[in-house]
N, C-alpha and C positions, 0 to 999 in steps of 0.2 A: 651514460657517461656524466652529464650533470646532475645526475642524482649522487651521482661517488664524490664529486668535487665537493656537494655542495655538503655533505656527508663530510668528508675529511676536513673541511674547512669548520663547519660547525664543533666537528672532534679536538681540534686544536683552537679553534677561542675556548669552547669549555672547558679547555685544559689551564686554558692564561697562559697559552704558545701561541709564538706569531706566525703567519705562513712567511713564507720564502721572499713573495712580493711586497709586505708590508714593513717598510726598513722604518718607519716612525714610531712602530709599536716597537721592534728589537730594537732599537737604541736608547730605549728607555728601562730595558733588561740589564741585572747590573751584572758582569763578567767575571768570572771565576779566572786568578791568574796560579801559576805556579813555577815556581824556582825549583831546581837542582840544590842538594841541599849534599850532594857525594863528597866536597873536599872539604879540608881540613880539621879531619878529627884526630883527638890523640887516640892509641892503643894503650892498654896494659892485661898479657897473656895473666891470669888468677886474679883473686879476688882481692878486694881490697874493701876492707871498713870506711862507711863515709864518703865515698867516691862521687854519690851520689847529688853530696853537699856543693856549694856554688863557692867556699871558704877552701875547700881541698885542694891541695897541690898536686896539680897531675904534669908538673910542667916537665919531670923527669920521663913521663912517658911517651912513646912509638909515634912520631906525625905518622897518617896515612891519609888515606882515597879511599872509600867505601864502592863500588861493593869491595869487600876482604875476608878472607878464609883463614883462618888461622891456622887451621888442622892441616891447611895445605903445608903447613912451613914445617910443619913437624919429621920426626923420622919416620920410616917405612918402618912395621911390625910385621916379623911373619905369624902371628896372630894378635889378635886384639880381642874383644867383648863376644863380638861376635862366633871367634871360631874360625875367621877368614884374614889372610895377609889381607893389610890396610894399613891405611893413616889413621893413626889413633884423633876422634872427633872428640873426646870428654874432656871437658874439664870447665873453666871460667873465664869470661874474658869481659873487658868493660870497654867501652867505649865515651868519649867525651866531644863535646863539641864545645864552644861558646861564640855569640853570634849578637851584635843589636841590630835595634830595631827604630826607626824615625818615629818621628810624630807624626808622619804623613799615614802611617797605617795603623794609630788608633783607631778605635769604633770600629776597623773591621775584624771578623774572627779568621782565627790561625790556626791551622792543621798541621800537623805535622804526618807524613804519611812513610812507612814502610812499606816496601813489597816482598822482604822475606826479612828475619832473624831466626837463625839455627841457634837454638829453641830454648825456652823457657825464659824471654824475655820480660824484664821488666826497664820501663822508662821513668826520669823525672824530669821536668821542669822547674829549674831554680831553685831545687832541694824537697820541691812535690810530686807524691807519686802521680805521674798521667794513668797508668794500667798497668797489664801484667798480661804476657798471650802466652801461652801454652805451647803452642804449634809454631813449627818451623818453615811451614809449607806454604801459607797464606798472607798476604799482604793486611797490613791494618793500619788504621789511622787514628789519631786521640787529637783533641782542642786542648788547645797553649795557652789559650786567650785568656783566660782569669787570671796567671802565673806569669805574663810577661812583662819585661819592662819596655815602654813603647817611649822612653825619652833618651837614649842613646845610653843608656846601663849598659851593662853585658846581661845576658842571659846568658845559662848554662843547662844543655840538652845532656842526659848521662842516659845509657842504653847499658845495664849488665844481663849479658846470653848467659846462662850455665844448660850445658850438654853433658854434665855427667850424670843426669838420669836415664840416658837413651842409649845404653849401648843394644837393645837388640836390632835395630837399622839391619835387613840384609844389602843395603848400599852405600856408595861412599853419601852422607848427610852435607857436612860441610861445616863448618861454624862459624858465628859469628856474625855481622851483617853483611850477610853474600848477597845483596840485591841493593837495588837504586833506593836514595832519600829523597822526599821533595818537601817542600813544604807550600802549604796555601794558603 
C-alpha cells in the first residue's frame, strides 16, 4: 500500500499536479472560469451579405436565447429531402451577438465554446474569421483573444449555420445553435 501512495504521489508531481492534501501548491494553480454566453443574441432565418461585419445592422433582427432551432418553427411537410414527413432543417440562418469586455481581463485568453451548431458552421470575431466546423454533432471551441476589444468597445460574435447541404439526415437534424454557449 505505500508503495501505490508513494507511486501516485510521485505520478502527480511529475505531472506538476498537486495531491489533494497539498492546498499551497493548488493555490498557486491559476483557475480556468466560464460564463453562460446563451442570452441575448439577434436571429435572422437566410442569409445576409456582410452580417458578419461589426458595421452591420442587425438591429431589425429576432432577439432570442440559444440553445434555438429554427426548423422547429417552420411548417410540417409531408415529405421533405429525405422522402419522410418532417420539418423542413435546410436553409441559412445567422446568428449575432455583441458583448464587452473590462480591463480586468486583459492578458488573459478567451474561448469561446460551442457544444453543437446544426451544421456547416462558420464564426467571426469583430469582422475575423475564428473557423469553420463541418459537423453538427460535436462541440468546438476557437480563441477570441487576438480579435478582442478588452477596454469596454463592443465586440461582435456572428455564427452563420447553413443546413442546405444535408438533406440526407434519416432524423429530425435540427438547426441552428441547438446547444449551450460558454465562453472562457
Amino acid at each position: 500500500m505505500k508503495q501505490l501512495v508513494w507511486w501516485c504521489g510521485s505520478l502527480f508531481l511529475a505531472c506538476g499536479l498537486a495531491l489533494p492534501d497539498c492546498p499551497a501548491q493548488t493555490s498557486a494553480l491559476p483557475g480556468r472560469q466560464t460564463w453562460n454566453f446563451d442570452n441575448g443574441w439577434r436571429f435572422l432565418k437566410g442569409d445576409a451579405t456582410g452580417a458578419e461585419q461589426p458595421l452591420f445592422d442587425a438591429s431589425q433582427w429576432r432577439q432570442l436565447n440559444v440553445p434555438h432551432d429554427w426548423s422547429i418553427e417552420g411548417p410540417f411537410a409531408e415529405t421533405n429531402a429525405t422522402g419522410a414527413p418532417a420539418r423542413s432543417c435546410l436553409g441559412v440562418g445567422w446568428y449575432r451577438k455583441e458583448f464587452t469586455l473590462g480591463t480586468n481581463l486583459a492578458g488573459r485568453r478567451v474561448f469561446i465554446e460551442f457544444d453543437g451548431v446544426m451544421a456547416n458552421s462558420d464564426v467571426w470575431i469583430n469582422g475575423r474569421h475564428a473557423g469553420q466546423r463541418p459537423y453538427g454533432y460535436v462541440s468546438f471551441s476557437y480563441e477570441l483573444t487576438p480579435h478582442l476589444n478588452f477596454d469596454g468597445q463592443t465586440n461582435l460574435l456572428a455564427v452563420r449555420a447553413d443546413t442546405s447541404k444535408q438533406p440526407a439526415s434519416r432524423w429530425y437534424t435540427g438547426a441552428g445553435i441547438y446547444r449551450h454557449v460558454r465562453w472562457s
